[in-house]
C-alpha positions in Angstrom: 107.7 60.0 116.0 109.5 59.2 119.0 111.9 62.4 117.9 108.8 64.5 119.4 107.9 64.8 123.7 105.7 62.4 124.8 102.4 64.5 125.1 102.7 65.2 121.1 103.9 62.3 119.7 101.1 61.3 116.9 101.2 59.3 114.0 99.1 62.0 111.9 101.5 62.7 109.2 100.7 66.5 108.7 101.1 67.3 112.8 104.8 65.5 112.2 105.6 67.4 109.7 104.4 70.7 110.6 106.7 70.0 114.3 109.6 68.7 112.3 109.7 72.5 110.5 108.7 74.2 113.6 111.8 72.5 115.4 114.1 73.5 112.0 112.8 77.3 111.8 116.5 79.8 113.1 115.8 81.9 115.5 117.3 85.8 114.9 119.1 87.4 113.9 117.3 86.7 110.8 114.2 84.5 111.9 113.4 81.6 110.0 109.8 81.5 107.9 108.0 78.7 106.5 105.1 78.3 104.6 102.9 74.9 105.2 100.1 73.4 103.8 98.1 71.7 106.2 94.0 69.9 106.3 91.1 71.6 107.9 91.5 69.0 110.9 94.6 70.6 112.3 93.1 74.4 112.5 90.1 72.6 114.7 91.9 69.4 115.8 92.7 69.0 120.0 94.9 67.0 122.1 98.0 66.4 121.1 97.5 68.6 117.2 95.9 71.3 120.1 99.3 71.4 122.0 101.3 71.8 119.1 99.4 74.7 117.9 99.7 76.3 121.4 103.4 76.1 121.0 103.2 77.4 117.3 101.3 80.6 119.0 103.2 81.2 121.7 106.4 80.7 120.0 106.4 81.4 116.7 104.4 84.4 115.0 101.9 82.6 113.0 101.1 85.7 111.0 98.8 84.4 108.2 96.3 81.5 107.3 94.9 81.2 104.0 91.9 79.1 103.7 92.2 77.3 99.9 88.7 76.5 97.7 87.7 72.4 98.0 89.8 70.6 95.4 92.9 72.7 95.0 94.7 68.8 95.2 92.9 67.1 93.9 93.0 64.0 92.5 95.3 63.6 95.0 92.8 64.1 98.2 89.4 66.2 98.2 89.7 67.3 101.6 89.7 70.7 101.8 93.3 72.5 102.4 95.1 75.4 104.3 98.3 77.6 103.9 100.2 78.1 107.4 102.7 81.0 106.8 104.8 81.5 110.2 108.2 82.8 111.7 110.3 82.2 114.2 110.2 86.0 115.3 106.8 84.9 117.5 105.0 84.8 119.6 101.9 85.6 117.7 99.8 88.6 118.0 97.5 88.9 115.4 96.9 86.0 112.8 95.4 87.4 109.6 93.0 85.0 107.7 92.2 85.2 103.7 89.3 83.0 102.0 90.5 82.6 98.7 87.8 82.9 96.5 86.4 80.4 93.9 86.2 81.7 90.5 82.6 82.8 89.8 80.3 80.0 88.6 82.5 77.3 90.1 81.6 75.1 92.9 85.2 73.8 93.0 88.4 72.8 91.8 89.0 69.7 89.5 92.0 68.0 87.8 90.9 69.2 84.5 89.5 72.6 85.8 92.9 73.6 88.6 93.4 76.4 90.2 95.2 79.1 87.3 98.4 81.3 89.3 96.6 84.3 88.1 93.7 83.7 90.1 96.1 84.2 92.7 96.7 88.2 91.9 94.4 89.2 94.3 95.5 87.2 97.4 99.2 88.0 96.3 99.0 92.0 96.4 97.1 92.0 99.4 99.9 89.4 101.4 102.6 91.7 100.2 101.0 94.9 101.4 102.6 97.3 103.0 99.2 97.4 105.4 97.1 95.0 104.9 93.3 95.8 105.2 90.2 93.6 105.6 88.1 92.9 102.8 85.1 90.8 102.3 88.2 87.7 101.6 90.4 89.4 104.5 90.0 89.2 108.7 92.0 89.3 111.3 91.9 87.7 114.8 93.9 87.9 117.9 96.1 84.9 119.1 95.1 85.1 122.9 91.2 84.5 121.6 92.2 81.6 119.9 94.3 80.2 122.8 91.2 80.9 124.4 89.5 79.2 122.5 91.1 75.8 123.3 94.0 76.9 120.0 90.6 76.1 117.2 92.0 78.3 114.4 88.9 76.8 112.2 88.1 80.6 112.1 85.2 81.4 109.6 84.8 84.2 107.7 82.9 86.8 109.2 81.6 88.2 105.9 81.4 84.9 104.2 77.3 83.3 103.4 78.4 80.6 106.3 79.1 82.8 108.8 75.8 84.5 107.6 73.6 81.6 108.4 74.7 81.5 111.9 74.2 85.3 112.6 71.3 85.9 115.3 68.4 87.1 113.5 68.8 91.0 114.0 72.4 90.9 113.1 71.2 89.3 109.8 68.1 91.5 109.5 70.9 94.4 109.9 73.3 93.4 107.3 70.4 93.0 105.0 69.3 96.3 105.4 73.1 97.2 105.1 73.6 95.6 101.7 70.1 97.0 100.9 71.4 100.7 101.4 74.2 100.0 99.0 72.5 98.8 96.7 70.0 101.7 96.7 73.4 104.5 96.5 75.2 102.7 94.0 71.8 102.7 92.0 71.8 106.4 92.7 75.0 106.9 91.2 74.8 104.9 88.5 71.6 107.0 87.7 73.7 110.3 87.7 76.0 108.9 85.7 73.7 108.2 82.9 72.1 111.3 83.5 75.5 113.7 82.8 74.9 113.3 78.9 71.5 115.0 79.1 72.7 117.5 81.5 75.5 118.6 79.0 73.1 118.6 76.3 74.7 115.6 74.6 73.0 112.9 73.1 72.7 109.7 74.4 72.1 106.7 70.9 
């Protein structure tokens, strides 16, 4: 601990280790990259976790976060997890968030229920991208807005039912109606679709 400046020394095991790997990443001419796991509390946590994420913004490119279903460790804790993926090509720009997704039906991972690497297909092709897109899973955010923001990467997603609940009521009223108007044009289509048969004077059993 006493490795670290004064104003983040900690004993929080996670902020240790995440400034141990920072302090290890090369710099060019091939940058150093590391991939952390880290708990909710350091995306929101201040002080001293605070001024260690400032540093991992403004010198490192902290280029992804991907925000892990409850009980992805367990037995081994319940507390919800994150993957930090970052560089040492920084500063950061733009730090791309993905939600990975529970399995449908499932309220959460267990240690006889884990998570399966192919449920990871989805979150793989879009990290490997040659451009990546957002999706309902996928957002993106600016760096300076979360320095802003005191360095509170908790960053919810803004498609997601949580970020829903907290939406003023016209905004919600409006992405209702949004969802609404889908719903009516894929019913639409799927009506043509079942209508070609007849159209071609086939037969439909």
């Amino acid at each position: 601990m006493n490795n670290f400046s004064e104003d983040k020394q900690t004993t929080e095991t996670a902020l240790l280790f995440l400034q141990m790997i920072m302090r290890k990443l090369k710099r060019g001419p091939k940058p150093g990259r590391a991939g952390v796991v880290v708990p909710n509390g350091t995306l929101f946590g201040d002080g001293v976790c605070g001024r260690i994420k400032e540093d991992l913004l403004a010198a490192f490119n902290l280029h992804t976060v991907v925000r892990l279903p409850q009980g992805v460790f367990e037995p081994y804790t319940a507390i919800p997890t994150n993957l930090l993926f970052f560089d040492r090509s920084g500063p950061t720009d733009t730090i791309w968030y993905y939600e990975l997704p529970l399995p449908e039906g499932r309220k959460k991972y267990t240690k006889t229920s884990p998570l399966q690497y192919e449920e990871l297909a989805d979150l793989l092709k879009w990290f490997h991208a040659e451009r990546r897109r957002e999706t309902e899973h996928a957002w993106k955010v600016k760096a300076r807005d979360v320095l802003a923001g005191g360095g509170n990467l908790d960053i919810k997603n803004p498609r997601g039912a949580e970020a829903l609940e907290h939406l003023p009521p016209e905004q919600l009223a409006e992405s209702i109606a949004e969802k609404n108007r889908r719903v009516g044009e894929i019913m639409e289509e799927i009506k043509a679709i079942l209508a070609e048969p007849a159209a071609l004077g086939g037969k439909v059993r």
